[in-house]
PQR file of N, CA, C, O and H, with PARSE charges and radii, in Angstrom:
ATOM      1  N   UNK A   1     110.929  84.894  88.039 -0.4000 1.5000
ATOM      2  CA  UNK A   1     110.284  85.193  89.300 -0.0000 2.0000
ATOM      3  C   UNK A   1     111.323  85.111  90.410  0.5500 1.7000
ATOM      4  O   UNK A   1     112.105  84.161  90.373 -0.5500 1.4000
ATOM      5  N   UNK A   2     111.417  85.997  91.386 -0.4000 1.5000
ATOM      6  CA  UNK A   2     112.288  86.095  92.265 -0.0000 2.0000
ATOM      7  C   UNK A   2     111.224  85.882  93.294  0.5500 1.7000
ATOM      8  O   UNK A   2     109.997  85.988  93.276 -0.5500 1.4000
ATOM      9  H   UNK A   2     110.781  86.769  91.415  0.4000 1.0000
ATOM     10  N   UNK A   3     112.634  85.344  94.738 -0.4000 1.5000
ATOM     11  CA  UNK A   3     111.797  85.241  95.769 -0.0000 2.0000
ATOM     12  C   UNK A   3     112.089  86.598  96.663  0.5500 1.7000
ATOM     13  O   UNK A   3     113.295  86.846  96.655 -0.5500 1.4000
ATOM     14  H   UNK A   3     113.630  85.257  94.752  0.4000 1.0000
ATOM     15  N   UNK A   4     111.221  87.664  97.530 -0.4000 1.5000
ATOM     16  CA  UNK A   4     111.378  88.735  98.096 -0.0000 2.0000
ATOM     17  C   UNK A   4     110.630  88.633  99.380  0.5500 1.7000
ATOM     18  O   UNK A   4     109.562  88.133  99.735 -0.5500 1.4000
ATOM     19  H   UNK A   4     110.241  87.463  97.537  0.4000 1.0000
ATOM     20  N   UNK A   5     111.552  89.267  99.914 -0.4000 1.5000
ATOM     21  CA  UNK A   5     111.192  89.694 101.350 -0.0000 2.0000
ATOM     22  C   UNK A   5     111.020  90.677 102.266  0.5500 1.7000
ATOM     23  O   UNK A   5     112.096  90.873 102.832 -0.5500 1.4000
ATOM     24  H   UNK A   5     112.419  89.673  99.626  0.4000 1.0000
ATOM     25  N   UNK A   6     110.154  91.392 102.678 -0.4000 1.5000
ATOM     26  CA  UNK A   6     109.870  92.967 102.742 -0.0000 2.0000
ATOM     27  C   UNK A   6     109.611  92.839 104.184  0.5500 1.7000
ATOM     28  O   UNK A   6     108.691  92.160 104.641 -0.5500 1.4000
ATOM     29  H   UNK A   6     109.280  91.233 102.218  0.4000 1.0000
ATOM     30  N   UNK A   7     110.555  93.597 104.970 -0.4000 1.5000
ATOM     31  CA  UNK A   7     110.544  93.615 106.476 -0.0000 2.0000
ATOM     32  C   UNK A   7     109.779  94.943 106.790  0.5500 1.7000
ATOM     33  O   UNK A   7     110.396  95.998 106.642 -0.5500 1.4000
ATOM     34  H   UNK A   7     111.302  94.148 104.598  0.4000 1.0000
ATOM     35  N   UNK A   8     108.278  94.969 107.277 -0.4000 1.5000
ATOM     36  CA  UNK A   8     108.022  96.371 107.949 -0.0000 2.0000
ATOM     37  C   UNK A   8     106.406  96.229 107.175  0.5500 1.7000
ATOM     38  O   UNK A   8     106.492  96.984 106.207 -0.5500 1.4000
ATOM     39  H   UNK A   8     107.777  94.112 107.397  0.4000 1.0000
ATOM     40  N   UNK A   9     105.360  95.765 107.176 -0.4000 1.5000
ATOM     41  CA  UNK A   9     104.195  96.260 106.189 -0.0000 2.0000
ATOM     42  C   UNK A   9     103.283  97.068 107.058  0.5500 1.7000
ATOM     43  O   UNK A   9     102.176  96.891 107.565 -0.5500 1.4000
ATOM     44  H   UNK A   9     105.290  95.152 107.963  0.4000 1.0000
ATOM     45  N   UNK A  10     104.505  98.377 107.027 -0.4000 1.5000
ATOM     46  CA  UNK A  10     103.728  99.933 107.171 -0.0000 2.0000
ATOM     47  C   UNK A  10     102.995 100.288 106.027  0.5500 1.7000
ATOM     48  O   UNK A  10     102.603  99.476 105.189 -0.5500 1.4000
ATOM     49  H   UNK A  10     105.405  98.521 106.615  0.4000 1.0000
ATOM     50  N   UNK A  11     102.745 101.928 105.977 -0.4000 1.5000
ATOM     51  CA  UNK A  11     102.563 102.119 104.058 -0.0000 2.0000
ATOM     52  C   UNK A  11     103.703 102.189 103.770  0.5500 1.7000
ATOM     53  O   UNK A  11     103.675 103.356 103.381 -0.5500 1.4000
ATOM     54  H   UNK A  11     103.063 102.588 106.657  0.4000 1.0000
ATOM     55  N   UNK A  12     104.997 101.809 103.598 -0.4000 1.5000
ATOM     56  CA  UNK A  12     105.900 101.769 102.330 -0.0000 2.0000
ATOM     57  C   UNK A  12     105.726 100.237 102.357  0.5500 1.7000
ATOM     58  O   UNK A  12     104.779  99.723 101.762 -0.5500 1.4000
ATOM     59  H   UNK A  12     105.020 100.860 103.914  0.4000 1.0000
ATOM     60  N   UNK A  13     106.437  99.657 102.895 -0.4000 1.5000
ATOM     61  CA  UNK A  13     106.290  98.367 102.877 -0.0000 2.0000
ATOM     62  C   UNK A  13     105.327  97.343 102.341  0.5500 1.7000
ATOM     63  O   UNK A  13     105.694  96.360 101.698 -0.5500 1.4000
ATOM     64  H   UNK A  13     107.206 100.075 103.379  0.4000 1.0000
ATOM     65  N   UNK A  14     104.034  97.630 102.646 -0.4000 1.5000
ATOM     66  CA  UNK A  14     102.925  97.396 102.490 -0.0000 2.0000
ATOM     67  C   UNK A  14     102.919  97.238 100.888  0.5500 1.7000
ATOM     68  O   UNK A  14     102.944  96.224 100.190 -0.5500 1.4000
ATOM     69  H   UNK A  14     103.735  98.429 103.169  0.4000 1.0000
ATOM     70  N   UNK A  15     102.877  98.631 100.552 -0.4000 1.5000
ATOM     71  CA  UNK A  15     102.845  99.473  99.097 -0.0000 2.0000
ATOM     72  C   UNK A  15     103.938  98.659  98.197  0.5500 1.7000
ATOM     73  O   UNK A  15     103.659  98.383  97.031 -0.5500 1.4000
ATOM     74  H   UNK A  15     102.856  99.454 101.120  0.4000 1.0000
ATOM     75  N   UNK A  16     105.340  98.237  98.837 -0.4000 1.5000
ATOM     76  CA  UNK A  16     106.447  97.545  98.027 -0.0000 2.0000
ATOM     77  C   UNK A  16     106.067  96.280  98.083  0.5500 1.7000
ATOM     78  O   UNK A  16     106.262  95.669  97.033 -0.5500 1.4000
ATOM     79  H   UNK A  16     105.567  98.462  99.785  0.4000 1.0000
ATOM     80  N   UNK A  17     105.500  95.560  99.115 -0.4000 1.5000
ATOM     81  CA  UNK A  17     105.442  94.617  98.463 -0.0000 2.0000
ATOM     82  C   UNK A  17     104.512  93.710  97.419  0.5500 1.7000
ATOM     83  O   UNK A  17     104.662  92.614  96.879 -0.5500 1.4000
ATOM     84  H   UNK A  17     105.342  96.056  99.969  0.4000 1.0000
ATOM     85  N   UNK A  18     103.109  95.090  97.412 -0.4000 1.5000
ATOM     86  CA  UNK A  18     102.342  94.309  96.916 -0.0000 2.0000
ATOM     87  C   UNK A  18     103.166  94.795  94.909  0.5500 1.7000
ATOM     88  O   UNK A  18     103.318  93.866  94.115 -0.5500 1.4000
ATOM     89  H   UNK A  18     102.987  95.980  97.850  0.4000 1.0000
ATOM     90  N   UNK A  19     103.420  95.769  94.632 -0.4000 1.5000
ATOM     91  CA  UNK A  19     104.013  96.428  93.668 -0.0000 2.0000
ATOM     92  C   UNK A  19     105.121  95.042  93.223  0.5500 1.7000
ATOM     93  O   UNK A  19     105.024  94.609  92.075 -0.5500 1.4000
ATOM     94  H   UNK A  19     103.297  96.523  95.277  0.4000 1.0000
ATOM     95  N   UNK A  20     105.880  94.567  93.936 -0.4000 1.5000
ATOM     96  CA  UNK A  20     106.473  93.167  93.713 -0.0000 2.0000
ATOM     97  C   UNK A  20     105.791  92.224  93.245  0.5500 1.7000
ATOM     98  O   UNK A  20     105.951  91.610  92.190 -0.5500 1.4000
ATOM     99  H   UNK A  20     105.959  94.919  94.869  0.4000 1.0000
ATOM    100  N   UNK A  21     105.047  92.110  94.012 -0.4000 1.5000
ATOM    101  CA  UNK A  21     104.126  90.576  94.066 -0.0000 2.0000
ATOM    102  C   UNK A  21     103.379  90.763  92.677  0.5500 1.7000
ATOM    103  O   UNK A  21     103.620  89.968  91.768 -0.5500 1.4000
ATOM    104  H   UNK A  21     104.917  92.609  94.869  0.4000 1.0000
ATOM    105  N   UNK A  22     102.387  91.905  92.481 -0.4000 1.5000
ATOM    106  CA  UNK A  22     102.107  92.574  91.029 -0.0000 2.0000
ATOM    107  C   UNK A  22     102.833  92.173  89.755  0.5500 1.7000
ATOM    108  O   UNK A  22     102.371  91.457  88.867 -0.5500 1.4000
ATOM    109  H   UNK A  22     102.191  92.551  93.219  0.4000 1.0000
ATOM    110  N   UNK A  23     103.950  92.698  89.790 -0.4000 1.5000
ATOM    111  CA  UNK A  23     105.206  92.139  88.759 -0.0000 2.0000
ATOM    112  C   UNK A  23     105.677  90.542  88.683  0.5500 1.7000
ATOM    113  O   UNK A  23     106.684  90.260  88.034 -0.5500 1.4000
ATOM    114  H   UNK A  23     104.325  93.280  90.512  0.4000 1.0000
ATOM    115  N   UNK A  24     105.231  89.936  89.084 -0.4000 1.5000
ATOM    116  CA  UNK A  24     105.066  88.360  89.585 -0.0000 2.0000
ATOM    117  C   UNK A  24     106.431  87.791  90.503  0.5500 1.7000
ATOM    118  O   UNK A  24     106.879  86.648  90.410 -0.5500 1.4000
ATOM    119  H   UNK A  24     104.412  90.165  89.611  0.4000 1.0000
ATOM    120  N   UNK A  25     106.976  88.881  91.413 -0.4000 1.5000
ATOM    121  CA  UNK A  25     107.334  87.571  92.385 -0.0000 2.0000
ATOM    122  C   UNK A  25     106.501  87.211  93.396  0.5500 1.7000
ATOM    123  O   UNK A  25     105.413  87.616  93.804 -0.5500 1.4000
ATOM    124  H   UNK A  25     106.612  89.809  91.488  0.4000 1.0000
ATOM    125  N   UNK A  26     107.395  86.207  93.757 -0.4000 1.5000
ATOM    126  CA  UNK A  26     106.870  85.898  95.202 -0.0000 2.0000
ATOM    127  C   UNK A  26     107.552  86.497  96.464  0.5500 1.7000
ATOM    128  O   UNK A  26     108.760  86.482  96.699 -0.5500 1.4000
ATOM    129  H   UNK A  26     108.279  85.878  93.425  0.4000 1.0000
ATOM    130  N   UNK A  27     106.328  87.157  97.421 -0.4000 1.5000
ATOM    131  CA  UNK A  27     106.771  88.016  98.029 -0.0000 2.0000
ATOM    132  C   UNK A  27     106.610  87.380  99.702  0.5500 1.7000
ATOM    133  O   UNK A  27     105.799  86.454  99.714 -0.5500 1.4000
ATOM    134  H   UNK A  27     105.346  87.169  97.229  0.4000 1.0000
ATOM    135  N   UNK A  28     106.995  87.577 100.600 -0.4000 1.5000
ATOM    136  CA  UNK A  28     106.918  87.383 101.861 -0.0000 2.0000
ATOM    137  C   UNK A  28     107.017  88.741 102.712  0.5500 1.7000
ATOM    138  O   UNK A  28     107.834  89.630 102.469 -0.5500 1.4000
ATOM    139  H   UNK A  28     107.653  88.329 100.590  0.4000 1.0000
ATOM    140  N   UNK A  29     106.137  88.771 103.670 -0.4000 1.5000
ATOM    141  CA  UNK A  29     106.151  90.203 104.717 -0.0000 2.0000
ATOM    142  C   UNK A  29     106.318  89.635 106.053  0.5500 1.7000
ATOM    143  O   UNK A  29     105.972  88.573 106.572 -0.5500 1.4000
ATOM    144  H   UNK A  29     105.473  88.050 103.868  0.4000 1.0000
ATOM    145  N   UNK A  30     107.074  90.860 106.525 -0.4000 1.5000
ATOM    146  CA  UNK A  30     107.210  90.424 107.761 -0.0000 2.0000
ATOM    147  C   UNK A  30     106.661  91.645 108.897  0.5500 1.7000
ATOM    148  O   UNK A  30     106.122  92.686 108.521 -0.5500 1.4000
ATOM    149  H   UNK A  30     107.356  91.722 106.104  0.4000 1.0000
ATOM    150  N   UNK A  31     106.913  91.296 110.351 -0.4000 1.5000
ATOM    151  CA  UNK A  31     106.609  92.314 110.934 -0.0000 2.0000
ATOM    152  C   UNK A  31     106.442  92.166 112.191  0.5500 1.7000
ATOM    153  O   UNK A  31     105.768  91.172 112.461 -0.5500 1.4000
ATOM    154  H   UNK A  31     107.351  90.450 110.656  0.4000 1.0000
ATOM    155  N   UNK A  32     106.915  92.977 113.379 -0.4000 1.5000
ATOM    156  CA  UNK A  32     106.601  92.725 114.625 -0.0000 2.0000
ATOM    157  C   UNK A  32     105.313  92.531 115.234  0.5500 1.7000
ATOM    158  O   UNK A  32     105.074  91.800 116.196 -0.5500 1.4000
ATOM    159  H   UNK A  32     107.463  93.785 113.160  0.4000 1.0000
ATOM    160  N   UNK A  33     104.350  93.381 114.473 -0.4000 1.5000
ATOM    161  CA  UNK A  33     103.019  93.298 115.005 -0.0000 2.0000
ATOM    162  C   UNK A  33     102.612  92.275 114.281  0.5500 1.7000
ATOM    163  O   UNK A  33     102.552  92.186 113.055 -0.5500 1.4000
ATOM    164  H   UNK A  33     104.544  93.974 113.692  0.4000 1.0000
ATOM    165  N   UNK A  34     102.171  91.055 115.572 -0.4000 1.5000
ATOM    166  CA  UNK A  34     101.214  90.209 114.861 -0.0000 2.0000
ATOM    167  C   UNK A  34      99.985  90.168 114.483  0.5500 1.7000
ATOM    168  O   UNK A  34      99.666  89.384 113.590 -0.5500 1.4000
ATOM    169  H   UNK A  34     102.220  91.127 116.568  0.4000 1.0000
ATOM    170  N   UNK A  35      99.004  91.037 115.110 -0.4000 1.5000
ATOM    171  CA  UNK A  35      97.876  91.595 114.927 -0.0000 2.0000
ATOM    172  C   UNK A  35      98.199  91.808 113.083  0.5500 1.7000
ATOM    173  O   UNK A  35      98.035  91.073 112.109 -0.5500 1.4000
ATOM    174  H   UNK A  35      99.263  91.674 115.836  0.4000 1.0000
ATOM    175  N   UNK A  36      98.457  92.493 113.179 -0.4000 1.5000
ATOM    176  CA  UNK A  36      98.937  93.062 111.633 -0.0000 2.0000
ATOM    177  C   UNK A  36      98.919  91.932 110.499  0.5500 1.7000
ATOM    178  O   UNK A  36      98.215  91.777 109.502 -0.5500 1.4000
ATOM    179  H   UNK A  36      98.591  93.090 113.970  0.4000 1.0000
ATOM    180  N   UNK A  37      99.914  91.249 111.020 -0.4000 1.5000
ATOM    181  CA  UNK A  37     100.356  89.641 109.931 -0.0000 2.0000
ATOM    182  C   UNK A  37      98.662  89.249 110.146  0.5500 1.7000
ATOM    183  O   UNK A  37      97.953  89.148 109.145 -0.5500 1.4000
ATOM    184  H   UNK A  37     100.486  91.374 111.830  0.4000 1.0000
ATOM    185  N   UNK A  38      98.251  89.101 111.137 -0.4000 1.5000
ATOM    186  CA  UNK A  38      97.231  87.805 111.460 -0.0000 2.0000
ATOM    187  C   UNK A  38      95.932  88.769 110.754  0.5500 1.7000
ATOM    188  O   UNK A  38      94.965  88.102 110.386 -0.5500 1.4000
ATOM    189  H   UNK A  38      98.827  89.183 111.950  0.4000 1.0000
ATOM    190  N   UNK A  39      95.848  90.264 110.544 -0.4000 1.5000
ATOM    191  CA  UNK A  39      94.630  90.269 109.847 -0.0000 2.0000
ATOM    192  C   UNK A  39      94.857  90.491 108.247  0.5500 1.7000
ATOM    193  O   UNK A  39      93.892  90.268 107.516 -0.5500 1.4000
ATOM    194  H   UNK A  39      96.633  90.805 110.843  0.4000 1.0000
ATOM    195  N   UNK A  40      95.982  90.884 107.717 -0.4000 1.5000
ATOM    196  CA  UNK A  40      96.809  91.076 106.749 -0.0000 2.0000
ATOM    197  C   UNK A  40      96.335  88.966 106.066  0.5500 1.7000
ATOM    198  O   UNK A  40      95.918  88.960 104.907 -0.5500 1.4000
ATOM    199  H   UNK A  40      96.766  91.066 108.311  0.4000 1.0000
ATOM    200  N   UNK A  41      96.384  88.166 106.444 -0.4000 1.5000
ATOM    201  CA  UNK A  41      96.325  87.053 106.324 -0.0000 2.0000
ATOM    202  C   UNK A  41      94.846  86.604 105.979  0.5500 1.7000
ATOM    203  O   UNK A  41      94.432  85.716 105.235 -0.5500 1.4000
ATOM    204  H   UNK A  41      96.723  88.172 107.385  0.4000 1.0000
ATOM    205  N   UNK A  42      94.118  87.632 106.870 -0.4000 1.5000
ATOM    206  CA  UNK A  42      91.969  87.480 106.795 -0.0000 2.0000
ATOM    207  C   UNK A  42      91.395  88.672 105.369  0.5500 1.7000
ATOM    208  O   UNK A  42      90.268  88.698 104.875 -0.5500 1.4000
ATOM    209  H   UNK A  42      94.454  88.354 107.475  0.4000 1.0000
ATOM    210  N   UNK A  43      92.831  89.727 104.915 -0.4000 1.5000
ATOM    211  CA  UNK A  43      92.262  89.821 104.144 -0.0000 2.0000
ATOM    212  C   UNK A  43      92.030  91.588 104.429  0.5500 1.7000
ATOM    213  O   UNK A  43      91.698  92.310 103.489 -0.5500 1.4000
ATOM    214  H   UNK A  43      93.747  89.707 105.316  0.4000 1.0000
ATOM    215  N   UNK A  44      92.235  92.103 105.721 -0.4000 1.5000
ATOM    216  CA  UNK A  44      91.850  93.192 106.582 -0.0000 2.0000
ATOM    217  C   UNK A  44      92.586  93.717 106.338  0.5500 1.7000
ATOM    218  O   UNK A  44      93.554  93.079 106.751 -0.5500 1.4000
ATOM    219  H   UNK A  44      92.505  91.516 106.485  0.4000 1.0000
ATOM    220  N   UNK A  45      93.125  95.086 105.615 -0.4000 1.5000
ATOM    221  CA  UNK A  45      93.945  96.701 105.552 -0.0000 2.0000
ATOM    222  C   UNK A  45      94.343  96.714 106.779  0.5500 1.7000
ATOM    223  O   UNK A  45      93.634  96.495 107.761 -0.5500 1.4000
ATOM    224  H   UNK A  45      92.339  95.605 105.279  0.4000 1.0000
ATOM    225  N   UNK A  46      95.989  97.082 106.766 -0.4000 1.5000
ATOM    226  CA  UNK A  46      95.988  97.945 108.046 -0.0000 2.0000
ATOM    227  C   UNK A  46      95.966  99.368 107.736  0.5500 1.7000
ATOM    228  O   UNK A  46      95.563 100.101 108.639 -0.5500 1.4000
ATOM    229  H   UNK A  46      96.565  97.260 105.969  0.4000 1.0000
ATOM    230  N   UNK A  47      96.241  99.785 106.882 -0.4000 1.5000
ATOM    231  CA  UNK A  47      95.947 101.266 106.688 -0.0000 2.0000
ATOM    232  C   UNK A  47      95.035 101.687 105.713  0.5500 1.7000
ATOM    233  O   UNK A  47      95.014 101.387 104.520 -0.5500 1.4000
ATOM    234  H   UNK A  47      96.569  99.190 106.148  0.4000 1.0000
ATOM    235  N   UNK A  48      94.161 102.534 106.454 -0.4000 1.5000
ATOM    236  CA  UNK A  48      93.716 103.427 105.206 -0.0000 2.0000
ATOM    237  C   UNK A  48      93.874 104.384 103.994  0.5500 1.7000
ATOM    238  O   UNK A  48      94.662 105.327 104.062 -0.5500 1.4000
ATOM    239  H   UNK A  48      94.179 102.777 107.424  0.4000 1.0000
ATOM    240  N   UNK A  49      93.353 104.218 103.219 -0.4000 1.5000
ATOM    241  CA  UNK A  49      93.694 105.111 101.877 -0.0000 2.0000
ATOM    242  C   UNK A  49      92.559 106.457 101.516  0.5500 1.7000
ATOM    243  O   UNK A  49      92.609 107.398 100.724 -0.5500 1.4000
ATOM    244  H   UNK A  49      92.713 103.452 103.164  0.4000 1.0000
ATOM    245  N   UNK A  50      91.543 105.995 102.539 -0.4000 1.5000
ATOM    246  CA  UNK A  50      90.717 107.339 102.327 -0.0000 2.0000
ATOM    247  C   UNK A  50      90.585 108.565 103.099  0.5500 1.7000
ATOM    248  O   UNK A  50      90.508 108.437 104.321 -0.5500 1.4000
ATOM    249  H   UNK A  50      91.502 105.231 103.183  0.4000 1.0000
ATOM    250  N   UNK A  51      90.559 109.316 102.774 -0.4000 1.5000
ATOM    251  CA  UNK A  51      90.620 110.697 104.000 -0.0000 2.0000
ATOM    252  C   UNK A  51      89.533 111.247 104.058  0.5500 1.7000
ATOM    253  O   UNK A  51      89.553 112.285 103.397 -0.5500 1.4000
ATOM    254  H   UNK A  51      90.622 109.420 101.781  0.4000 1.0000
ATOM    255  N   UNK A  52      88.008 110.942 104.818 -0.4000 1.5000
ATOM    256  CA  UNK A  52      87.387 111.639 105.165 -0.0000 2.0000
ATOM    257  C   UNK A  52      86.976 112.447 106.242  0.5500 1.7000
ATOM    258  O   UNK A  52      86.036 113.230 106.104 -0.5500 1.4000
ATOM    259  H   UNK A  52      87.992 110.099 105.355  0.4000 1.0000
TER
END
């Protein structure tokens, strides 16, 4: 298990680190928007995956 650190959880970021974390490391995200971290933390998407 490695420890990783993924600066940016846009969709790539987002997408890499959970794809990490998946494979069993341990992952850490980072990011300017705290909004982001702080609902990312409750559990809340920041992006959507559906297109209607």
């Amino acid at each position: 298990m490695k420890q990783i650190c993924v600066v940016g959880v846009g969709y790539v970021g987002l997408f890499t680190a959970a794809c990490f974390a998946d494979l069993g490391n341990r992952v850490s995200a980072l990011d300017v928007n705290e909004i982001r971290i702080e609902n990312l933390n409750k559990g809340i998407m920041p992006i959507r995956f559906d297109r209607k």
